[in-house]
N, CA, C, O and CB atoms as a CASP TS submission, in Angstrom:
PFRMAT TS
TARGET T0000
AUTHOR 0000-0000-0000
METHOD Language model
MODEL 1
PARENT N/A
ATOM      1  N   UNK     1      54.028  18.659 -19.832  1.00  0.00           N
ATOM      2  CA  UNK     1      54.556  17.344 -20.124  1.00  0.00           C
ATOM      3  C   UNK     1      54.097  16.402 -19.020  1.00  0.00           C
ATOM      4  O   UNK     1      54.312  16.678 -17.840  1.00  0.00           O
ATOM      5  CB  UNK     1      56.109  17.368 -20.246  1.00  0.00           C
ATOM      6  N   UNK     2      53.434  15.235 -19.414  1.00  0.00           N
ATOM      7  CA  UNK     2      53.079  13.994 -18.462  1.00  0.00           C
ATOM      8  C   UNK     2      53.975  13.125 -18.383  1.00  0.00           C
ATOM      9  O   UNK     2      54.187  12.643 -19.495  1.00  0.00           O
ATOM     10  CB  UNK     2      51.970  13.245 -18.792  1.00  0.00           C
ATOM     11  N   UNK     3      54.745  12.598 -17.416  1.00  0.00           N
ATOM     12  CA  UNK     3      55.780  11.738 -17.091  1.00  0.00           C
ATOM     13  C   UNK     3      55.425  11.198 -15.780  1.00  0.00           C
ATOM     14  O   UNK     3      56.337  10.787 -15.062  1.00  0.00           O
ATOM     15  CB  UNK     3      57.115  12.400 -17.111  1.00  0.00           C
ATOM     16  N   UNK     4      53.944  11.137 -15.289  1.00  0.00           N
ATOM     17  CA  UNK     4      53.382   9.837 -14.789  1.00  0.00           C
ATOM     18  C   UNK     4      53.640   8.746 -14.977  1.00  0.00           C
ATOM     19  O   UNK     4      53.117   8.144 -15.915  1.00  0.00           O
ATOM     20  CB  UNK     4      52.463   9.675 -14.957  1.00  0.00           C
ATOM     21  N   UNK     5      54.836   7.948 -13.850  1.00  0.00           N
ATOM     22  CA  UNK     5      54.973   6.300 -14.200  1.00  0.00           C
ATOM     23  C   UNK     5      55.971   6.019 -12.957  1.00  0.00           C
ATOM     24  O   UNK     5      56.984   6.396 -12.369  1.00  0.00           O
ATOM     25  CB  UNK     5      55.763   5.818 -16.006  1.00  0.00           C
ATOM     26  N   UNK     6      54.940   5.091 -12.999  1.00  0.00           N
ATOM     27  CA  UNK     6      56.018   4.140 -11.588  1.00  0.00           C
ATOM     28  C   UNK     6      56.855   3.290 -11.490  1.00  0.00           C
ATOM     29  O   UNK     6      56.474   2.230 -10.992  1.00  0.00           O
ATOM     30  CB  UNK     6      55.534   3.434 -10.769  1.00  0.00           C
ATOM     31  N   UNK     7      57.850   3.367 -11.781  1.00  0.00           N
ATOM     32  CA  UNK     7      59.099   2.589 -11.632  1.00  0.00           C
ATOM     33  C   UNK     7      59.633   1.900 -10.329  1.00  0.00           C
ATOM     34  O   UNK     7      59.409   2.393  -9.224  1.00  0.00           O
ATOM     35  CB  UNK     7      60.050   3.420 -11.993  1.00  0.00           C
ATOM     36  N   UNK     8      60.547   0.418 -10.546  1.00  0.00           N
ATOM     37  CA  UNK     8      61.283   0.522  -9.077  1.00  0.00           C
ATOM     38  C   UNK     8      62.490   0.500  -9.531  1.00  0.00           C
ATOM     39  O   UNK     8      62.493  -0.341 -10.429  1.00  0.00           O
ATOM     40  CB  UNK     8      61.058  -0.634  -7.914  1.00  0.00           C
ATOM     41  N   UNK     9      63.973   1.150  -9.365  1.00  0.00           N
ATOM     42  CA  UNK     9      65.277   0.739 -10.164  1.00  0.00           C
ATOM     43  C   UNK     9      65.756   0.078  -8.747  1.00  0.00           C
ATOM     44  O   UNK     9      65.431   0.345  -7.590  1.00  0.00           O
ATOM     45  CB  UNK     9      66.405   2.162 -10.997  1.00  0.00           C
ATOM     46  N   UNK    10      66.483  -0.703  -9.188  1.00  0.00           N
ATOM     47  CA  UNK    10      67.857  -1.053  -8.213  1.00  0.00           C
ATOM     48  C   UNK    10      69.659  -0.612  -8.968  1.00  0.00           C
ATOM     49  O   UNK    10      70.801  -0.580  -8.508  1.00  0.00           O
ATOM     50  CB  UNK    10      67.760  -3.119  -7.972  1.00  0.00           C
ATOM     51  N   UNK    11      69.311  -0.464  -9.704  1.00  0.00           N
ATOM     52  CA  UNK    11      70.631   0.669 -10.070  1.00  0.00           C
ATOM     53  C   UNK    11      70.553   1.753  -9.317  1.00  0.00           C
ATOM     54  O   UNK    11      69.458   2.310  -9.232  1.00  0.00           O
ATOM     55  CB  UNK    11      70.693   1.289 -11.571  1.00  0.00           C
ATOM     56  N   UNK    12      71.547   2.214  -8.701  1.00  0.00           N
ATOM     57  CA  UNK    12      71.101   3.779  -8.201  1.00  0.00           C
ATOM     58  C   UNK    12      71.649   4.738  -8.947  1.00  0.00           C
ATOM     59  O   UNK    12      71.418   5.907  -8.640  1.00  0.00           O
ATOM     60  CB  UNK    12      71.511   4.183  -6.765  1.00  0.00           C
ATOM     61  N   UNK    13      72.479   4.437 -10.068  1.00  0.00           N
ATOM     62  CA  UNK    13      73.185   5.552 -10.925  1.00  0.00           C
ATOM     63  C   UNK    13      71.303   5.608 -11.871  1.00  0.00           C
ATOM     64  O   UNK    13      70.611   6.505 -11.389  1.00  0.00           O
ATOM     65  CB  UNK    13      75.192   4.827 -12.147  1.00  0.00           C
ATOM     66  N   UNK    14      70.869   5.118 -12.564  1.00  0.00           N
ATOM     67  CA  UNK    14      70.166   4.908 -13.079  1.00  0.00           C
ATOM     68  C   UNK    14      68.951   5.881 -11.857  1.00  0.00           C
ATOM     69  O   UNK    14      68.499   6.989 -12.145  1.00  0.00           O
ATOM     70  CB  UNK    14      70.280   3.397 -13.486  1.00  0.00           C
ATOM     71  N   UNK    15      68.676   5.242 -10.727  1.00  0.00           N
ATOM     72  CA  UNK    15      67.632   6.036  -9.591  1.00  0.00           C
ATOM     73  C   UNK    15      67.575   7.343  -9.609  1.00  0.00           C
ATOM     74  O   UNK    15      66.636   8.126  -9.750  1.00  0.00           O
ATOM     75  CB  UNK    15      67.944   5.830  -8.169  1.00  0.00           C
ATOM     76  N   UNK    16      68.879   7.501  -9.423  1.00  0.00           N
ATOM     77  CA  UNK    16      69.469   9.069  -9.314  1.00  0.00           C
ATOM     78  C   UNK    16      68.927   9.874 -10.316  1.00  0.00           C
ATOM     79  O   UNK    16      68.160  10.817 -10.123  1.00  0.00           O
ATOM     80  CB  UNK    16      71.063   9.214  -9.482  1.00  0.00           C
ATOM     81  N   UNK    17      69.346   9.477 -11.393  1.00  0.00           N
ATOM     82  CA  UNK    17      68.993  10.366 -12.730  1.00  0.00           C
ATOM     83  C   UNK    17      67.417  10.733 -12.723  1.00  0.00           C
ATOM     84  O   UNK    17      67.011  11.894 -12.780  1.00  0.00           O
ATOM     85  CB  UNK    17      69.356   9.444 -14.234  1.00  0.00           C
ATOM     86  N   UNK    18      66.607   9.630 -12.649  1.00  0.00           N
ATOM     87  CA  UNK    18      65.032   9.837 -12.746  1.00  0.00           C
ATOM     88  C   UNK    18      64.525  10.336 -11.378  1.00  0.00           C
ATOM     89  O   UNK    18      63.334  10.620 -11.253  1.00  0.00           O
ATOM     90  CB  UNK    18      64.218   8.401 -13.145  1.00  0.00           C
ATOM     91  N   UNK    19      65.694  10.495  -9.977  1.00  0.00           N
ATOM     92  CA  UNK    19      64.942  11.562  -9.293  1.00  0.00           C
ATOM     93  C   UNK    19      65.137  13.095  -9.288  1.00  0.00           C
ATOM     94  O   UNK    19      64.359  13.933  -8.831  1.00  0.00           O
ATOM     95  CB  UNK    19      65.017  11.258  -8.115  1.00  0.00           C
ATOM     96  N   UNK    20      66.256  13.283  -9.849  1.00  0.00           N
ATOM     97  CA  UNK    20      66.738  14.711 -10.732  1.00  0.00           C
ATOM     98  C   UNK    20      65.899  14.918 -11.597  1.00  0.00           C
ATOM     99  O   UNK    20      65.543  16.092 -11.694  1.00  0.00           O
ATOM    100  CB  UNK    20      68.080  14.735 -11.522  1.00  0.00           C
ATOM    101  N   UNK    21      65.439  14.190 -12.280  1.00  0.00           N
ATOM    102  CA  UNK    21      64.307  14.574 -13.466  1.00  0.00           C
ATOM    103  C   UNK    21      63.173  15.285 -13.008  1.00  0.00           C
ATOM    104  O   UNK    21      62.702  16.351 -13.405  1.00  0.00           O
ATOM    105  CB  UNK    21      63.683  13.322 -14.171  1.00  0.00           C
ATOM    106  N   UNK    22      62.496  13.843 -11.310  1.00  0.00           N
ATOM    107  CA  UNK    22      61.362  14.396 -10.962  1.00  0.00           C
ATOM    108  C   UNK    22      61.445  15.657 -10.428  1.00  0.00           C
ATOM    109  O   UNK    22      60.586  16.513 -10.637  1.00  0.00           O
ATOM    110  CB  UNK    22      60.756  13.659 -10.194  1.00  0.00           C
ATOM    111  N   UNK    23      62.697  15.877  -9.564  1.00  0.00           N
ATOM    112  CA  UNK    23      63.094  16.828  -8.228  1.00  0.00           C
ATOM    113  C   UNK    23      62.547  18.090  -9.507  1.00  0.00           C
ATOM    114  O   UNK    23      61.530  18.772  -9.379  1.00  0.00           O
ATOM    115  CB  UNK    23      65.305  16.815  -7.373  1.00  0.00           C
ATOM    116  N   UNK    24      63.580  18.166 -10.792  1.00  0.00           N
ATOM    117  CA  UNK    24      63.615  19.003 -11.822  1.00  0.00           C
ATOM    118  C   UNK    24      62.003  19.533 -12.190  1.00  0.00           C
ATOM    119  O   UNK    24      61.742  20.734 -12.269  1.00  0.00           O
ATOM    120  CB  UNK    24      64.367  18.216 -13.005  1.00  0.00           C
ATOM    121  N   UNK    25      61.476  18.985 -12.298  1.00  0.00           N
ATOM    122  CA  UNK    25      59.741  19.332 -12.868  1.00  0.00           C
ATOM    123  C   UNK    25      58.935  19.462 -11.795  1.00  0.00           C
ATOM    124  O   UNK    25      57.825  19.954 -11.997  1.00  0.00           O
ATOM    125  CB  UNK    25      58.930  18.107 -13.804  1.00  0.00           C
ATOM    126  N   UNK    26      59.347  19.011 -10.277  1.00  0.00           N
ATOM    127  CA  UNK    26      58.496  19.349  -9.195  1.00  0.00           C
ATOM    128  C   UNK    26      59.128  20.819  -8.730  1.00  0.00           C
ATOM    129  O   UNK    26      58.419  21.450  -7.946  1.00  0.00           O
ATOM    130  CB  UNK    26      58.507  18.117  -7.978  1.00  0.00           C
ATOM    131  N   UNK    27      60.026  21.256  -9.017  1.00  0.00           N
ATOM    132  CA  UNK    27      60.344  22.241  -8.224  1.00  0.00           C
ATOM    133  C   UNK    27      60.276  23.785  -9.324  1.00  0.00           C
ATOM    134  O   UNK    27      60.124  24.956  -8.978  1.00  0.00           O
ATOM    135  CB  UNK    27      61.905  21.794  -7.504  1.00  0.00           C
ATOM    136  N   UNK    28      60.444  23.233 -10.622  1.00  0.00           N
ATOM    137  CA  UNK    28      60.415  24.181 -11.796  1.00  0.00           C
ATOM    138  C   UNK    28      58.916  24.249 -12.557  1.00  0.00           C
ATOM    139  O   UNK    28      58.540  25.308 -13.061  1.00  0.00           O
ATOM    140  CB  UNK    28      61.583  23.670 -12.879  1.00  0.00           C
ATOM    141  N   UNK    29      58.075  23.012 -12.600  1.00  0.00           N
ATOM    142  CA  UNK    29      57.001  23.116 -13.881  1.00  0.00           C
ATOM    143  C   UNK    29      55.631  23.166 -12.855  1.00  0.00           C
ATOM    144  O   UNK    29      54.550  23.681 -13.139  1.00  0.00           O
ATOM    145  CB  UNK    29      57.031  21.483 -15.217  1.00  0.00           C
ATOM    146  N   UNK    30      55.937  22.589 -11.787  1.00  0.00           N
ATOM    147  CA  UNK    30      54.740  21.914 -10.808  1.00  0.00           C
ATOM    148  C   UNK    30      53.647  23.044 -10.521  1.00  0.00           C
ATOM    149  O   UNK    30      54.163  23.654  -9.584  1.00  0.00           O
ATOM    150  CB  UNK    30      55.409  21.342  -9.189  1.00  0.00           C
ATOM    151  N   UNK    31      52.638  23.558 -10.751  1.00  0.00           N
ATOM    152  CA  UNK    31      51.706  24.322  -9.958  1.00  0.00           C
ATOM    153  C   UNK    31      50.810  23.906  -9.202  1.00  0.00           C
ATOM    154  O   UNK    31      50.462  22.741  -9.395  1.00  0.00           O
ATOM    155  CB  UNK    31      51.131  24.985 -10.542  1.00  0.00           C
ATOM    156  N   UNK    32      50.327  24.450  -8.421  1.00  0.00           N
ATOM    157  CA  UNK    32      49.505  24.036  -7.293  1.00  0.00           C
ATOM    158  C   UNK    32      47.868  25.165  -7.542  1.00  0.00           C
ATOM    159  O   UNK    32      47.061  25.456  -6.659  1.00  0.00           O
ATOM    160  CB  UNK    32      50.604  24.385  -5.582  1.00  0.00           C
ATOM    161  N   UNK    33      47.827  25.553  -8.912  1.00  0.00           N
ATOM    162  CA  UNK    33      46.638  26.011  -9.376  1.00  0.00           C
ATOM    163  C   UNK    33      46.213  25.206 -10.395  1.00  0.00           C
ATOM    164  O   UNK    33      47.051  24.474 -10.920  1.00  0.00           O
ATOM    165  CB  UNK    33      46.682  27.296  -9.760  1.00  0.00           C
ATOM    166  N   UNK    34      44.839  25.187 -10.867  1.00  0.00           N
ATOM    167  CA  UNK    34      44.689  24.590 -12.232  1.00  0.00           C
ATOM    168  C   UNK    34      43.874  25.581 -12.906  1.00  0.00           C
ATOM    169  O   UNK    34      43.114  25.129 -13.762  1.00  0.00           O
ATOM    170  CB  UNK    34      44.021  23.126 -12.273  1.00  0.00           C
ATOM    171  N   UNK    35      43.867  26.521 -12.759  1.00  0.00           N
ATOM    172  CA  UNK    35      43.533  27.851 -13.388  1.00  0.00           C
ATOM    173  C   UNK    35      44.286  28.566 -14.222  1.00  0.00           C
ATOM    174  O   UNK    35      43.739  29.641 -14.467  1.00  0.00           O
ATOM    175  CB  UNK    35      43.321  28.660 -12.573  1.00  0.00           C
ATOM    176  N   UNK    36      45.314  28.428 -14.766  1.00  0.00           N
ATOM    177  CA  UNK    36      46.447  28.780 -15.317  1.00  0.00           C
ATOM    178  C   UNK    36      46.204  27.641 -16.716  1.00  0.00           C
ATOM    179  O   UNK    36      45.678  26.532 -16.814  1.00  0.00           O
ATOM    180  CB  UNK    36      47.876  28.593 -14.172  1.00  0.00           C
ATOM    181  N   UNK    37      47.049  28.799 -17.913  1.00  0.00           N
ATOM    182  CA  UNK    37      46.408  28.611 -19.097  1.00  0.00           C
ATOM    183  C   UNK    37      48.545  28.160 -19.632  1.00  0.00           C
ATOM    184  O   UNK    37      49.654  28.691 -19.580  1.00  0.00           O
ATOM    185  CB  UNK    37      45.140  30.423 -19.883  1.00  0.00           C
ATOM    186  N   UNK    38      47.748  26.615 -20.171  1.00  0.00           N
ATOM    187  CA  UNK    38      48.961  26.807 -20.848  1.00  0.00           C
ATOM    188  C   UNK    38      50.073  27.380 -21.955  1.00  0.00           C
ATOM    189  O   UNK    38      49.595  27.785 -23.015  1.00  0.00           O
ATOM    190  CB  UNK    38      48.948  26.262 -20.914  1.00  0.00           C
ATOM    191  N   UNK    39      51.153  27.427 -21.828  1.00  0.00           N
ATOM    192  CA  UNK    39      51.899  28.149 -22.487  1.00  0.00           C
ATOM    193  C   UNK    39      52.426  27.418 -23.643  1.00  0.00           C
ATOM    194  O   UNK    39      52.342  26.198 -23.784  1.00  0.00           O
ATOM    195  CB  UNK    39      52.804  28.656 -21.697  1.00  0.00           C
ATOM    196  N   UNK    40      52.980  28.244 -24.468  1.00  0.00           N
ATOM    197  CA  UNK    40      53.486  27.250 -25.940  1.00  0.00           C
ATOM    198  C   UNK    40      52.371  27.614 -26.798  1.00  0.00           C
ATOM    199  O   UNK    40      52.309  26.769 -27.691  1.00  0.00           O
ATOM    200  CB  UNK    40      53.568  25.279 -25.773  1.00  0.00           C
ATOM    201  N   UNK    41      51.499  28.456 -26.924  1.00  0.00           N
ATOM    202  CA  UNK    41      50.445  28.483 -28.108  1.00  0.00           C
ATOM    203  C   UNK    41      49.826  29.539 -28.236  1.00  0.00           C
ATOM    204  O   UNK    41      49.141  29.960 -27.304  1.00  0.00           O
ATOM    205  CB  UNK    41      49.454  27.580 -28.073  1.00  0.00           C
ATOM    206  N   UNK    42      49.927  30.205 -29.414  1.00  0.00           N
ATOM    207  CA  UNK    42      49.566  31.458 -29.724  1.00  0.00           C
ATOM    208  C   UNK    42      48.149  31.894 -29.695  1.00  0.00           C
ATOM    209  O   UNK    42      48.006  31.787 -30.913  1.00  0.00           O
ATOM    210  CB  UNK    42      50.028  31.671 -30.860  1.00  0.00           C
ATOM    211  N   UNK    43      46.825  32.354 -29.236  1.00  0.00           N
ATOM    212  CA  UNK    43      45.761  32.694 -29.247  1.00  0.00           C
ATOM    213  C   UNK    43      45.391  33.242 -30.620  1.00  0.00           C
ATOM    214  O   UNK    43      46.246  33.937 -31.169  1.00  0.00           O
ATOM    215  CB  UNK    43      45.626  33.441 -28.244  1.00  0.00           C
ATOM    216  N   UNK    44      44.216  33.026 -31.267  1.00  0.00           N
ATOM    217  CA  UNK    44      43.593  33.690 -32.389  1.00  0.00           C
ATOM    218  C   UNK    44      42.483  33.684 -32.266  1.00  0.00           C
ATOM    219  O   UNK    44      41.913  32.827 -31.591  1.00  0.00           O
ATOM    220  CB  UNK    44      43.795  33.300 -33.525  1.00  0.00           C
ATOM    221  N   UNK    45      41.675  34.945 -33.083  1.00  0.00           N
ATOM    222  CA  UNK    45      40.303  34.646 -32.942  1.00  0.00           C
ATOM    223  C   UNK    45      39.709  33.744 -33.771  1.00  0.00           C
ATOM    224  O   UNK    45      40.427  32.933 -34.356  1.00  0.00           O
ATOM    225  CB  UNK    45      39.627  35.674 -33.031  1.00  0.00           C
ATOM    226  N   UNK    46      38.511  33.736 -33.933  1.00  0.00           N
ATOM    227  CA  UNK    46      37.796  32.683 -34.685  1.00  0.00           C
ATOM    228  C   UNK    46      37.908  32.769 -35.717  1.00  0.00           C
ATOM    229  O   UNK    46      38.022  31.730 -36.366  1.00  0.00           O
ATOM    230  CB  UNK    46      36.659  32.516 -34.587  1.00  0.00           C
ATOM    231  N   UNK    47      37.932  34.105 -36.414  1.00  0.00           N
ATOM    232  CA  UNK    47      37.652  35.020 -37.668  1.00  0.00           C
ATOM    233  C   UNK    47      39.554  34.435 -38.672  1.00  0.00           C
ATOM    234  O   UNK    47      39.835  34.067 -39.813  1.00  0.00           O
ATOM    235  CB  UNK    47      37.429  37.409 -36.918  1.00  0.00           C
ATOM    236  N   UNK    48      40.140  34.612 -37.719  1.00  0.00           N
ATOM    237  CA  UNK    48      41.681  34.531 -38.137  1.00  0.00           C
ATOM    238  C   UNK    48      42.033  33.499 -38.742  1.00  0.00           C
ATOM    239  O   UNK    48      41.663  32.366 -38.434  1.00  0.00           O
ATOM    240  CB  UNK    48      42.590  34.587 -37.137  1.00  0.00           C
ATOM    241  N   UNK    49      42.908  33.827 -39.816  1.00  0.00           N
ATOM    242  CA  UNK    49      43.182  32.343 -40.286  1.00  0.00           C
ATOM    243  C   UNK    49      44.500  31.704 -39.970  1.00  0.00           C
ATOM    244  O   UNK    49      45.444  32.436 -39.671  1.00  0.00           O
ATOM    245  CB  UNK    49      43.075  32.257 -41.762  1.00  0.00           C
ATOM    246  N   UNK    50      44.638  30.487 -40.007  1.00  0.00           N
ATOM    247  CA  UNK    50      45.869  30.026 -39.124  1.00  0.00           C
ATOM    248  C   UNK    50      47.119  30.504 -40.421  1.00  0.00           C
ATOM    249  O   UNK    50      46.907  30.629 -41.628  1.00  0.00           O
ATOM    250  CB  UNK    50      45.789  27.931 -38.600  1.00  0.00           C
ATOM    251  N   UNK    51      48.484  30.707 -39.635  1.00  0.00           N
ATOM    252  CA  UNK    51      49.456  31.530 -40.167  1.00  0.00           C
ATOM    253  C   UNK    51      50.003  29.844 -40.925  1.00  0.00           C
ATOM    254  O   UNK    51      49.806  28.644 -40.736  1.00  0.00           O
ATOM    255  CB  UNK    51      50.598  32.650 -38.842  1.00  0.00           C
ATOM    256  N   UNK    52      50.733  30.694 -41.795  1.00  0.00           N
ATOM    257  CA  UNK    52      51.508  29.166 -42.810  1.00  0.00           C
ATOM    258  C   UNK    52      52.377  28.444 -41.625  1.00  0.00           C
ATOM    259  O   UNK    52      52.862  29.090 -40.696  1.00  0.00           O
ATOM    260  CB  UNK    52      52.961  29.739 -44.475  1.00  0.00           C
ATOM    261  N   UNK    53      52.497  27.223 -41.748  1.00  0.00           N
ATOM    262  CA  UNK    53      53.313  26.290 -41.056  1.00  0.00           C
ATOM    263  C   UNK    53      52.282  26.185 -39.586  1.00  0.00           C
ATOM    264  O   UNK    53      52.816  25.539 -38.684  1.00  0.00           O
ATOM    265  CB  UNK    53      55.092  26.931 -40.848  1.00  0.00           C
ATOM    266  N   UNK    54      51.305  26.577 -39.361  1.00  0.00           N
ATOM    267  CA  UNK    54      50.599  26.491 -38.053  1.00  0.00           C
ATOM    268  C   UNK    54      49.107  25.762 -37.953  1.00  0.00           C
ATOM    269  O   UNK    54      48.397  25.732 -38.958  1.00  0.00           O
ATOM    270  CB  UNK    54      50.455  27.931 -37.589  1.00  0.00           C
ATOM    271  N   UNK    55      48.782  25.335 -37.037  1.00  0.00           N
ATOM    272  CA  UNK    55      47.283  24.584 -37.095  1.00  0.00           C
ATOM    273  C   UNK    55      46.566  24.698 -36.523  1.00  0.00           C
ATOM    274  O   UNK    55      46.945  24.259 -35.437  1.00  0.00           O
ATOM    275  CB  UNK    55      47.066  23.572 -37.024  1.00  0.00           C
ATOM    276  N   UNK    56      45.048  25.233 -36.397  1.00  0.00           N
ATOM    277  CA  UNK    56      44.314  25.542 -35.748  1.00  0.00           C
ATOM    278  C   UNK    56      43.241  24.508 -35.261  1.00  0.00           C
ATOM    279  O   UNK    56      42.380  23.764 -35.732  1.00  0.00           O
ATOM    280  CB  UNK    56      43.999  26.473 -36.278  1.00  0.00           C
ATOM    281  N   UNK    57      43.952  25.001 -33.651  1.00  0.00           N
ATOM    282  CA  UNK    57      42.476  23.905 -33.037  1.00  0.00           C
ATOM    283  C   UNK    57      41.820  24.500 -32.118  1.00  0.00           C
ATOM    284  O   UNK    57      42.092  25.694 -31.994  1.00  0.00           O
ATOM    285  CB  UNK    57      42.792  22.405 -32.253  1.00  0.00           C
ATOM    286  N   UNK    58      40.836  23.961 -31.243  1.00  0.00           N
ATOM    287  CA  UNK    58      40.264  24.342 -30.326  1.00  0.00           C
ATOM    288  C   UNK    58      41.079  24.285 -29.229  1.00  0.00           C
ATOM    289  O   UNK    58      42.176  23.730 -29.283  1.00  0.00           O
ATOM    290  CB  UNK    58      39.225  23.789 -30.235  1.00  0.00           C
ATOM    291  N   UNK    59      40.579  24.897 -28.065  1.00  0.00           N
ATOM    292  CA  UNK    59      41.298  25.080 -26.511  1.00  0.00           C
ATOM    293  C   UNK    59      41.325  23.342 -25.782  1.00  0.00           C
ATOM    294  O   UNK    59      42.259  22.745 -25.247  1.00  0.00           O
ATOM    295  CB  UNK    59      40.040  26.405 -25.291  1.00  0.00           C
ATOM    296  N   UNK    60      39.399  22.754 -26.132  1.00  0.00           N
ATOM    297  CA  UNK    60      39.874  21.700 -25.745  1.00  0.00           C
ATOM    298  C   UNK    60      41.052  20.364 -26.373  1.00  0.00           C
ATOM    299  O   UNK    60      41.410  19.257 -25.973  1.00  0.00           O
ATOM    300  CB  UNK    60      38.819  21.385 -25.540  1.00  0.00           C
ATOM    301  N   UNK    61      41.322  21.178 -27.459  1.00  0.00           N
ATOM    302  CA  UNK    61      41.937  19.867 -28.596  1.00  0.00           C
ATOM    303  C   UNK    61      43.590  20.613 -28.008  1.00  0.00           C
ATOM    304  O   UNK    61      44.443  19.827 -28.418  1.00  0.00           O
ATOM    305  CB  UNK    61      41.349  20.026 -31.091  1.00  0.00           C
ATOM    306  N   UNK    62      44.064  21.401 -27.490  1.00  0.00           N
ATOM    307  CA  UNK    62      45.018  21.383 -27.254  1.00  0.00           C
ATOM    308  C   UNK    62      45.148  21.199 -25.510  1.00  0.00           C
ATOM    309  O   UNK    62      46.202  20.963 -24.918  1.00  0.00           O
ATOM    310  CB  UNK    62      45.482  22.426 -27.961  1.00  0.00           C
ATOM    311  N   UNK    63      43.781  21.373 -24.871  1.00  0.00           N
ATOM    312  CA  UNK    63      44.466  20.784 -23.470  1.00  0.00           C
ATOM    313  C   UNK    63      44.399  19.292 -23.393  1.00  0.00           C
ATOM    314  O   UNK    63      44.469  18.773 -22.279  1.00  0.00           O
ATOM    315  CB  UNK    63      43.698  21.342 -22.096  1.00  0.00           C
ATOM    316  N   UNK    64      44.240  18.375 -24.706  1.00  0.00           N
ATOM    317  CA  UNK    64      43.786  17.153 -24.285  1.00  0.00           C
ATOM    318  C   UNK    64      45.343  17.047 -25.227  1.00  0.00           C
ATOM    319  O   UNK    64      45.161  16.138 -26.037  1.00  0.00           O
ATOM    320  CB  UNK    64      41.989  16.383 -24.675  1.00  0.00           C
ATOM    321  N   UNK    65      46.596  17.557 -25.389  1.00  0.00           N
ATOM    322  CA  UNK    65      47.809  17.040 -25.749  1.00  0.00           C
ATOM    323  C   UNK    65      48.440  17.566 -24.872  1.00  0.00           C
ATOM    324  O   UNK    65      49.501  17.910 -25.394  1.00  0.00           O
ATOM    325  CB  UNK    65      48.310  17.214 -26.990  1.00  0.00           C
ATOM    326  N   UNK    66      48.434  17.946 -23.452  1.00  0.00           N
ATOM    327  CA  UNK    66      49.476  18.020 -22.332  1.00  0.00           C
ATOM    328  C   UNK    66      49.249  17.298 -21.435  1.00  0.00           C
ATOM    329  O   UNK    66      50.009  17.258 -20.467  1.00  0.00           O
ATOM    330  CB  UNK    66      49.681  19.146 -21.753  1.00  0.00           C
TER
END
C-alpha cells in the first residue's frame, strides 16, 4: 500500500491519528530489501488457466498496482 503524502495538521487529535498510521506501517509493513516478492497473489504457470472469479496478469502488471 502507497500512502506517500505530505500533510501539515494543526489539529493534533487529527496529527496523532496519521502518526499512528505512519508509526503502524513503518514498524509492521516497512522493508529495508527490495528483493522480496509481494504477497496477496497466487503464482501460476503460463500453461494454467486463471481459476473462476480470478485474473491473470503479468508480474509486471501486478507490481505496477502496489
Amino acid at each position: 500500500m502507497n500512502r506517500d503524502a505530505s500533510l501539515v495538521f494543526e489539529d493534533a487529535k487529527l496529527a496523532k491519528y496519521f502518526a499512528e498510521v505512519f508509526d503502524h506501517d513503518w514498524n509492521s509493513l516497512a522493508s529495508d530489501s527490495i528483493d522480496i516478492m509481494p504477497t496477496g497473489a497466487e503464482l501460476a504457470t503460463t500453461a494454467e488457466a486463471a481459476l473462476p472469479g480470478y485474473t491473470k496478469i503479468s508480474v509486471e502488471e501486478y507490481l505496477e498496482t502496489l
